[in-house]
N, C-alpha and C positions, 0 to 999 in steps of 0.2 A: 223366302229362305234360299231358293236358288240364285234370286238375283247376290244374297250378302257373298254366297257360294265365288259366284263370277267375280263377281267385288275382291274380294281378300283374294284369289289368283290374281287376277290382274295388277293387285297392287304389289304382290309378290312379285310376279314376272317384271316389273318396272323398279323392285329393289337391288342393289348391288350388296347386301349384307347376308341375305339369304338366298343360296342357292345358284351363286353366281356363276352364268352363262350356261345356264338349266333354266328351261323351263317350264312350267305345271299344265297341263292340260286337266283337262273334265270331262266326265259323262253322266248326265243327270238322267233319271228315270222319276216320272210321275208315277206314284203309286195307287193315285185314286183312292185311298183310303181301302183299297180290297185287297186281301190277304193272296190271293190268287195274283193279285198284278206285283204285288210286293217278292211272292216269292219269285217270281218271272223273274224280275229287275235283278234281283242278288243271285240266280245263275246266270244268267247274262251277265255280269261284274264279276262273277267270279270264274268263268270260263276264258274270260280275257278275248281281247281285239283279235280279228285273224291280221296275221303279221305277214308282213312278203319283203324280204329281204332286198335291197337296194343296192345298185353299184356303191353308193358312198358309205352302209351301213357294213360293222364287223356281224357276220351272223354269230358265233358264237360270244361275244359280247351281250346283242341283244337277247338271246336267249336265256342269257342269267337274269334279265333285267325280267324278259315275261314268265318266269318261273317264279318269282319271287312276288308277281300280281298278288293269285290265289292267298298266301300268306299274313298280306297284310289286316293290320287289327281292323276290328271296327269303333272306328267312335258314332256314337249317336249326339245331337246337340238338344231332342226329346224325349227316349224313351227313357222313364223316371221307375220304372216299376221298382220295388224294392228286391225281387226273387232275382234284378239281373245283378246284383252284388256280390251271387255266392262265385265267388272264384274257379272252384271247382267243376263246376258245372259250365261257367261262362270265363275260360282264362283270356281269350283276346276280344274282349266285349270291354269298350271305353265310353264314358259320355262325359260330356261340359253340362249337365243339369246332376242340379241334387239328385238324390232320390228321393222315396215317397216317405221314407223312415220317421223323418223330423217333421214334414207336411204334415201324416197323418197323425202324428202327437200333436199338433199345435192346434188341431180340430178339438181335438180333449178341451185343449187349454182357452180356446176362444168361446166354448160352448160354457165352460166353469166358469170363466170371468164373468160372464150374463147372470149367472144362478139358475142355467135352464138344466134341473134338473130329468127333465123328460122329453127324452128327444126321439124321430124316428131315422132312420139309415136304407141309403137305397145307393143300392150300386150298380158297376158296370159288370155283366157275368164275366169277365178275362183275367188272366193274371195281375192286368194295370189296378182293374176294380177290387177282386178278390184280396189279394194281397194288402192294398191299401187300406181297405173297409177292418180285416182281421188286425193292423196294427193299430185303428181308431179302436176298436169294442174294448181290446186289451187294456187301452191306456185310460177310456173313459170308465171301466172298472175299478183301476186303480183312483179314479179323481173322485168317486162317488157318483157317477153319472149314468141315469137308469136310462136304456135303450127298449122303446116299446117294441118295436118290430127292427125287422134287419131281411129286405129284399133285396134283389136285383135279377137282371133280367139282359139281352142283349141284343142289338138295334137292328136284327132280323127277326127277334122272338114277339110279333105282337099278340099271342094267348098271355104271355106272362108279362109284356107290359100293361096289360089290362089287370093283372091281380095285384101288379102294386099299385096302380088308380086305386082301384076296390080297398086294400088296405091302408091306403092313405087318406080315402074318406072316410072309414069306420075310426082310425086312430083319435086319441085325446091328444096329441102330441102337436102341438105347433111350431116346431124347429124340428127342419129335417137336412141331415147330414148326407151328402151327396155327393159320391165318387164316383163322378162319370168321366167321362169322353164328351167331347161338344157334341158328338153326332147322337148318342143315347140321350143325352139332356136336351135336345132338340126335341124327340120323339117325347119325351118323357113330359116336355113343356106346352107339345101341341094336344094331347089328352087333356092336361088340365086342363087349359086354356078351354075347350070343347066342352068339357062338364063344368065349367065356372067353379073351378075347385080353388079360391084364393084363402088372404088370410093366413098365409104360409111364411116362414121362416127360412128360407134355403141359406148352407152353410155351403161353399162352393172350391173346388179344386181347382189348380192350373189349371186341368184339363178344357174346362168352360167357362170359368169366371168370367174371361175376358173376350168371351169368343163373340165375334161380330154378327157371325147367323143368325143369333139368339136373339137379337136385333131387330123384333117384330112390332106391326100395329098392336096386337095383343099380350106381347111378351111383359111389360110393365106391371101388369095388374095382379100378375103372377111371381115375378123378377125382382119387383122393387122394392128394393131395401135388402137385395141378400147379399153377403160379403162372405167373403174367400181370400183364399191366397194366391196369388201369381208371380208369376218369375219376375224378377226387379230390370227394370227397363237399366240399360244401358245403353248410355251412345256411342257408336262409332264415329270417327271423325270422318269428314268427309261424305257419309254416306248415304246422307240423306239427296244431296244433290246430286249424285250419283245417277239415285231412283228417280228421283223428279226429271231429270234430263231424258232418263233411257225411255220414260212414261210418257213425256211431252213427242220423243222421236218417233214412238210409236203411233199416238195418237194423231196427230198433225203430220202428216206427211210431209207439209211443205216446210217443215224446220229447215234451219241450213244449215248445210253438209259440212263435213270436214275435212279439211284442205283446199280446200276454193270456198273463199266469201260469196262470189260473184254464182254461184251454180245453187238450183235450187231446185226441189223435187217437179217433176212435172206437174200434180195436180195438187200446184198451187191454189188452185183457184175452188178448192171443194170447200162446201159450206159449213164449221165445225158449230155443230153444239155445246156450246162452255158452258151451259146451267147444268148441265150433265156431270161436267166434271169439276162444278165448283168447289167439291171438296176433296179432290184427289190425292191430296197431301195429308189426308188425316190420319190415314194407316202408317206412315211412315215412322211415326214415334212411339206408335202400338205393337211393332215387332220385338217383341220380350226376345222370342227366340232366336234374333239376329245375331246377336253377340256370342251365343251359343255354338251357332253357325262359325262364325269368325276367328273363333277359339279353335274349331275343330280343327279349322284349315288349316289355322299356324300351328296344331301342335304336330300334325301328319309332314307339313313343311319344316319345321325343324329337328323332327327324328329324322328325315330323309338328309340336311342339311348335318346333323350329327356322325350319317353312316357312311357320306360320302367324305367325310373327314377322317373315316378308319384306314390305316394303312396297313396293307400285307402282311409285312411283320411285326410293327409295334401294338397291332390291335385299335381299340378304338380308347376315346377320351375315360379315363377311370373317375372315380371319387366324387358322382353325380347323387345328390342325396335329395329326395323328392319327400315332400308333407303334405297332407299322410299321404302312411306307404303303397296303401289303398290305391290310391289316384282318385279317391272320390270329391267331388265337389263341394264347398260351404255351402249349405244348405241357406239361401237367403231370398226372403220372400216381402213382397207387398200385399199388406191387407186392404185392397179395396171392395168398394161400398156402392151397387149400384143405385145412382139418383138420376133424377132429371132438373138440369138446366133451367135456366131463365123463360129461353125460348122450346122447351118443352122436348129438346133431345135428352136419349138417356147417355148417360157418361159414367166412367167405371172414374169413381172418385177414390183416391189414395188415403187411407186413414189409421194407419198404422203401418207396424215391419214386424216380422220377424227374423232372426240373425242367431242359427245356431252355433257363431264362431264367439259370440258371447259369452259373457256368467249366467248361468240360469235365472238370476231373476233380472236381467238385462237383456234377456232374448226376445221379450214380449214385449209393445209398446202398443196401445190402442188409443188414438185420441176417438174418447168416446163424444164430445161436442160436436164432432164431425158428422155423427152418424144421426140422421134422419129419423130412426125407431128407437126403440128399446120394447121389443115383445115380452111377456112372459108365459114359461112354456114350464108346466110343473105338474107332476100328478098328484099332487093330495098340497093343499096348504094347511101351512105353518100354523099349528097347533097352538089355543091361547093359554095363560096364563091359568091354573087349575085345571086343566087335563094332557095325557100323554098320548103318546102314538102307539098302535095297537095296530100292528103289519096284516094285511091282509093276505089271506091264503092265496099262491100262489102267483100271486105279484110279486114286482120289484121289490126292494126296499125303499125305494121313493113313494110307494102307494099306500097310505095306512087310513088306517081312519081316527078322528081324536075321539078319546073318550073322556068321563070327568076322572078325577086322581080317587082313590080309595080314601073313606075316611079316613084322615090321620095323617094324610101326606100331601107334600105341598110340590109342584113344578120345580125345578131347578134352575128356569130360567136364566134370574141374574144373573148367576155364576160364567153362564154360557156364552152370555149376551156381552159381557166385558171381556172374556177371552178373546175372543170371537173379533174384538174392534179394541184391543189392545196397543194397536198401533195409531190409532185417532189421537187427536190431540185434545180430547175432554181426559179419557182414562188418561193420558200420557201428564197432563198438568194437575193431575191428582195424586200423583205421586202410586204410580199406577203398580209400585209392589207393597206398598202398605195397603193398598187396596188391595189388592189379593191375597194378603195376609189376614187383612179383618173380612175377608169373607171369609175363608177357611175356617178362624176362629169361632164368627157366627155358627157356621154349619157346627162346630162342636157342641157351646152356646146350646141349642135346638138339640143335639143329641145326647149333653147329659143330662135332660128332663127327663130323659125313660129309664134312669136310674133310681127315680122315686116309684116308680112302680113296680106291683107287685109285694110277695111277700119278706121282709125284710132280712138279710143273712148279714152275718159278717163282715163279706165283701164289700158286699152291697152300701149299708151304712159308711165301711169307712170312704167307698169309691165316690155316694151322691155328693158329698159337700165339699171333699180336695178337687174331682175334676173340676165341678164349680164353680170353687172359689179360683181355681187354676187359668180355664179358658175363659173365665170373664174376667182378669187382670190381665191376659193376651189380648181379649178384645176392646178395654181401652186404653193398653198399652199401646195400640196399635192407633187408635182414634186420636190418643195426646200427642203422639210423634207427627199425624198429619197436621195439625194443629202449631204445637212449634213450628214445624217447616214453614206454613203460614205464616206465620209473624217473620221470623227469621228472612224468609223470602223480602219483604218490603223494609226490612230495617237493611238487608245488605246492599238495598236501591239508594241508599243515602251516600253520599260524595264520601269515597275514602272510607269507607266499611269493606271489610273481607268478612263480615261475619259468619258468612256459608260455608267457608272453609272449616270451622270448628264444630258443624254440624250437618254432612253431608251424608251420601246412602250409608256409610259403613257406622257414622257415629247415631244413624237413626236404625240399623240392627241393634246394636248394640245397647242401644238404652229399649228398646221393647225387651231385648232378653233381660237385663236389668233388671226392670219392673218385674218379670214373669220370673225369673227366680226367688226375689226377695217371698214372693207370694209361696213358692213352691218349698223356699225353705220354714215359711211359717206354718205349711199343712205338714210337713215331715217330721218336728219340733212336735207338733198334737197329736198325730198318729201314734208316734212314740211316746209320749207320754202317758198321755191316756187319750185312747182313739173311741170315736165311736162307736156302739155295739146295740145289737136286737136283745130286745124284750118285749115281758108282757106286760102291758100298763093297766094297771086295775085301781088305782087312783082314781080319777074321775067319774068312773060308769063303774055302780055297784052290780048291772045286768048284762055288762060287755067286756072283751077283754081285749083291748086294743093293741095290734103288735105292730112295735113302734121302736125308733131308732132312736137312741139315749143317745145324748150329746159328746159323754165324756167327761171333757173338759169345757166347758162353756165358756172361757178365758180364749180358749184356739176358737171356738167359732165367733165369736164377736171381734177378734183378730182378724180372721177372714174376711167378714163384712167391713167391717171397720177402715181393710186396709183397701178394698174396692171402692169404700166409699171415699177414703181421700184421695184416689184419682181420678174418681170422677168430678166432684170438687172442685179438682184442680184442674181438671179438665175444660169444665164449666168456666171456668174466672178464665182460662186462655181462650176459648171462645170466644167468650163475650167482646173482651177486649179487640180482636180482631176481626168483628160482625161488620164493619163500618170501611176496610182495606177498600181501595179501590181500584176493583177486580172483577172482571166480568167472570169468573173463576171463580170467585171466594168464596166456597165454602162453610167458611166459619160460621154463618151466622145456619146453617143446615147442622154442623155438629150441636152450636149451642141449642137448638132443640132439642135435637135425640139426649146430650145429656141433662135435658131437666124433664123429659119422659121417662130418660132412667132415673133421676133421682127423686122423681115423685112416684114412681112405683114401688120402689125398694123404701121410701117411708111409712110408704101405705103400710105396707107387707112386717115389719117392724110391730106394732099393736095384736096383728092381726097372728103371728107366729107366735105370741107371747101367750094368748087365749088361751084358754084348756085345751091340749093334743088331743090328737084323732087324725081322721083321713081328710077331715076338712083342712086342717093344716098343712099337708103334705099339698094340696089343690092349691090352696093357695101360693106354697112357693113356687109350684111348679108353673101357675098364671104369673107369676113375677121374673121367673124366668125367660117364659116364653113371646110377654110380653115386653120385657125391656128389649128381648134379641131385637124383635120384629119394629121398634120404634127405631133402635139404628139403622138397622136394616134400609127403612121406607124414609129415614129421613136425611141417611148417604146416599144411598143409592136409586131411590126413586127419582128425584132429579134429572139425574146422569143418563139414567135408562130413557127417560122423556125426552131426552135433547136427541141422544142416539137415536130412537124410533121415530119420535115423531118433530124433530126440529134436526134434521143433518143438515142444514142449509146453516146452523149455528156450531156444527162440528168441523170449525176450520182453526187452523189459526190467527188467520188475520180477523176474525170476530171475538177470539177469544183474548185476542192483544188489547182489544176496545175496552174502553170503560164503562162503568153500568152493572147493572145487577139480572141476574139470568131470570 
């Protein structure tokens, strides 16, 4: 960093556009990473040079100029902390890095992308850590993300680097989110390494990700495979030869000088070891924070090259508009992935960005083929088909345990599971809003069966056979519209057909609502007329007295069926006909089952309704119900759901473009 320092002066000092016939001088101070030398250095810089006025110098000139030292702002081209943004408290604090704001949300977002809902957090005890770690908890709050532990400790405190060992042995959590400093993540990396604590997930900050100390015989087995985010390499032109020449002058004494070819250091003749420094150029492309550096310099060089453009009485240059007003940085980062090589060095491999100067879903890019692993890091798994989750006391809500469903009740699954992957191209070539139309309807479908139980009122009677007849004209209202679309689909593949245009999304609303009125105005027509009503049925059973839901009008109920039955019918014949499309996709010939399961039910049920009344009748429509729902159900959607879970390597579109049958 000092050398990019000298670097950008000197090339200042040799520009004529900046600063001309001024030039920059420097005073660098090594801070040794110690607060005690750090503070040293910034009263020495801000107490200023002793000065001793000269024949040639104006003393009261110079004297403005070293009044005005003290004053000047600070930029940093490292310190990322987020708490130095508040203004108030830091008004002449400047830096060329992000801050940690976007960093530590993007940790959220790389931890969600995996599905690792359970993860541990370990930080640096400082403001850098603290701060950064509090905008990670917040965010992975909001994303769903259960945090088992949250330590941190600092790289003099070894009693409390020993209790995060301790709790990151006992933890179930195999991803751990880590906002350190390279110097704490050193200490933190040679603990484990000592207890053979591996099998670890590390999620990793600027601070270390790329840090070369880390850089151990041991450090792999503990290191490998963690990814982070780091400042995005930038080059400076020029600069690398720069390094390489000042490296070589220093190493090699006897380089040759400059200004005379012919003159050469005296001990030319000393023996260099070059296996030594066979890779001396390797750091040179790993200085993230160069450019940082290089920014700082010209931006300190051109407010000075601005003020000395102020005159007397005109003042200085006006109508200067700066974005944002802030002066904070775009927050823009490299997701690298540490691996190892051919020949068995580890290398910080690049495998994604993130770019808060984005649209939020264009911020995040992960090429996941790149990445080596794929852990999983979860507390309680994904609960099967017939039971739910049952949260455990005082756990997360990531920790539950599964139990079976109460008699009577069934998982939700499907519904969840096509939301969920609504953006795939199996739901998406399903015509994926009439598929969640006929779910919806299904779930009503299943909810007006428990309007036949119980004891029979009023309501009741007229509500069992309109919802009925209601949501199951919805549901294959909904089935015949996917169906047309099908055909429709491959008749508009013919040369010189538009026929999609006369049946697109809006004219396939429209004829589901269609159908679902014409039904709806045939239950309203019976209701009024004569609707269904309770009594006591003492007909059949001279020793029982069966209370039972009178028809009415028996004309409106076999209306109802009657008019279900010609859609499913007709539903049936458009299936059929388009079983044979050739579709890796086609459906059709999955509807034409469900509708000859429902129209062999609903025959069955026919005979079996007509029988002498009782409760046994009431069972069985309620089995004709619930069995027709669940044959669409299992013979749409169970499919779909097997490709999703257990075949995604068929949930693309270049598989589903292929021909053939799923």
């Amino acid at each position: 960093m000092a050398q990019t320092m000298i670097f950008a002066i000197e090339e200042i000092n040799r520009s004529q556009r900046l600063l001309p016939n001024v030039s920059v001088g420097y005073r660098i101070y090594d801070t040794c990473g110690s607060r005690l030398s750090s503070m040293s250095a910034t009263m020495a810089l801000m107490n200023g040079p002793e000065f001793t006025a000269g024949d040639r110098c104006n003393g009261h000139n110079n004297t403005k100029h070293l009044d005005i030292i003290p004053l000047l702002m600070t930029i940093s081209p490292s310190a990322s902390c987020e708490c130095l943004s508040n203004r108030k408290d830091y008004p002449s604090f400047f830096r060329t890095i992000a801050s940690d704001y976007h960093q530590s949300r993007a940790l959220a977002y790389i931890v969600k992308h995996f599905g690792w809902s359970w993860v541990g957090a370990v930080n640096s005890d400082n403001d850098y850590g603290n701060n950064g770690m509090t905008i990670f908890l917040n965010t992975a709050q909001e994303e769903g993300i259960c945090v088992e532990y949250s330590v941190k400790f600092y790289r003099t405190e070894p009693d409390k680097l020993q209790k995060v060992v301790e709790t990151i042995k006992k933890s179930t959590a195999k991803v751990i989110v880590a906002f350190l400093t390279s110097s704490e993540m050193y200490n933190l990396l040679e603990q484990l390494s000592i207890q053979n604590i591996t099998g670890l997930q590390m999620i990793g900050v600027e601070g270390w990700i790329t840090a070369k100390n880390l850089i151990t015989p041991n450090s792999f087995h503990v290191l490998g495979g963690s990814l982070g985010f780091a400042v995005r390499k930038n080059d400076i032109e020029g600069f690398a030869d720069y390094v390489i020449k000042a490296f070589w002058k220093t190493v090699v004494p006897c380089s040759q000088t400059e200004g005379n070819s012919s003159q050469y250091a005296v001990n030319c003749n000393t023996y260099q070891d070059l296996l030594l420094l066979k890779n001396y150029n390797e750091d040179v492309p790993e200085q993230r924070y160069s450019s940082n550096v290089y920014k700082a310099v010209y931006a300190v060089v051109h407010s000075l090259h601005s003020l000395l453009k102020c005159k007397e009485q005109a003042g200085c240059e006006k109508g200067l508009t700066i974005q944002p007003h802030t002066g904070a940085t775009v927050a823009q980062y490299e997701v690298v992935n540490w691996q190892k090589d051919s020949n068995g060095s580890i290398k910080f491999k690049a495998v994604g960005y993130y770019d808060a100067s984005l649209p939020p879903d264009q911020r995040f890019v992960l090429n996941t083929e790149n990445i080596t692993w794929k852990p999983r890091s979860v507390c309680s798994e994904s609960c099967p088909p017939g039971t739910r989750k049952a949260a455990q006391k005082g756990r997360p809500v990531c920790c539950y345990d599964c139990i079976p469903c109460a008699e009577g009740e069934i998982s939700n699954e499907t519904a969840i599971l096509f939301y969920s992957k609504k953006d795939t191209p199996i739901v998406k070539a399903n015509n994926s809003e009439l598929s969640f139309l006929l779910l919806f309807s299904l779930v009503l479908c299943f909810l007006c069966s428990l309007t036949f139980i119980g004891r029979p009122t009023e309501w009741s009677c007229m509500l069992r056979h309109s919802a009925f007849g209601i949501t199951f004209v919805l549901c294959i209202s909904c089935v015949l519209g996917k169906t047309i679309v099908v055909l429709m689909a491959f008749k508009a593949t013919l040369p010189g057909s538009n026929i999609m245009k006369w049946f697109g999304p809006a004219q396939q609303r429209l004829s589901v609502l269609a159908f679902t009125l014409i039904q709806v105005l045939i239950c309203v027509l019976w209701l009024k007329i004569s609707p269904p009503f309770p009594y006591k049925n003492l007909k059949y059973y001279n020793e029982k007295i069966v209370l039972d839901c009178s028809l009415g009008s028996t004309v409106g109920f076999w209306a109802v069926l009657g008019y279900i039955g010609l859609l499913a019918v007709l539903c049936f014949i458009l299936a059929f006909l388009a079983r044979k499309l050739p579709d890796k996709f086609n459906e059709a010939k999955f509807i034409t089952f469900s509708m000859l399961i429902f129209c062999a039910v609903w025959i069955t049920f026919i005979p079996s309704y007509v029988s002498p009344p009782g409760k046994f009748t009431v069972a069985v429509e309620i089995f004709a119900i619930l069995a027709s729902s669940f044959g669409l159900l299992c013979c749409i959607f169970v499919p779909k759901c097997y490709i999703i879970l257990c075949k995604p390597e068929q949930n693309t579109k270049q598989h589903l473009m292929g021909k053939g049958s799923i």
